[in-house]
N, C-alpha and C positions, 0 to 999 in steps of 0.2 A: 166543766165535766164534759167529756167524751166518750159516746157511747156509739160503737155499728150496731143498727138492729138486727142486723142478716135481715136481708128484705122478707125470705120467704116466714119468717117468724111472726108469729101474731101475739106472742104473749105481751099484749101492750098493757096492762095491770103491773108486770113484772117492772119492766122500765118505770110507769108513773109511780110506783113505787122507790124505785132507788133514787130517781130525784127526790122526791118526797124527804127523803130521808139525809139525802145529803146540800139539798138548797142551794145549790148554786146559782152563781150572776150570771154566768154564763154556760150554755148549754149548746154543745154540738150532737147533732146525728149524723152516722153515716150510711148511707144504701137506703135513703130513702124512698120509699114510696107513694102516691096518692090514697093508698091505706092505711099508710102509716101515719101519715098528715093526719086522716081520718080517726084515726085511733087515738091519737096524744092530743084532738086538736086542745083538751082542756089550757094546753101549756099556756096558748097564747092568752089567756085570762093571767095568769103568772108572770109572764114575760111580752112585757110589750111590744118590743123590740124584735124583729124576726129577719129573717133572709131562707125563703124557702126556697126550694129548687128540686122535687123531686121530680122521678126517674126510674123507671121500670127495670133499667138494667140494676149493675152495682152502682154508680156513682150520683146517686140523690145525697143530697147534702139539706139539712137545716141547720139554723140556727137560729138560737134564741136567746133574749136578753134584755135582763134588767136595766138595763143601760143606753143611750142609743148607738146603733152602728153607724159609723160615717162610711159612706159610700161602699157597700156589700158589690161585690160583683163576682162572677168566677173569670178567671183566666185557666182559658182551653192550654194546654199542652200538646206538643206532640202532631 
């Protein structure tokens, strides 16, 4: 599953809900934030597995997972 939160959004109910609902193994965020971290942290009881990397601009990124990640890293572009 992939979801942008739009950072400035806070309806974090809304998101723990659609996972909720749809369960996936694996779970991306984009535009993350240190609030948002804040907000979802329940996931990481869910998903073991994570690669966080938030980001006050647009491009905070998580992920999460039932599974493990072999080697998470971002490659910069540009």
């Amino acid at each position: 599953m992939l979801a942008n939160v739009q950072r400035e959004n806070r309806d974090y109910a809304a998101l723990q809900h659609a996972v909720q609902g749809a369960s996936p193994d694996v779970l991306v965020l984009e535009e993350v934030t240190d609030a948002w971290l804040q907000g979802v942290a329940s996931f990481e009881q869910q998903y073991p597995h994570t690669f966080l990397l938030p980001r006050e601009g647009y491009h905070g990124i998580a992920i999460y997972s039932r599974y493990p990640l072999r080697n998470p890293h971002v490659l910069e572009l540009g």
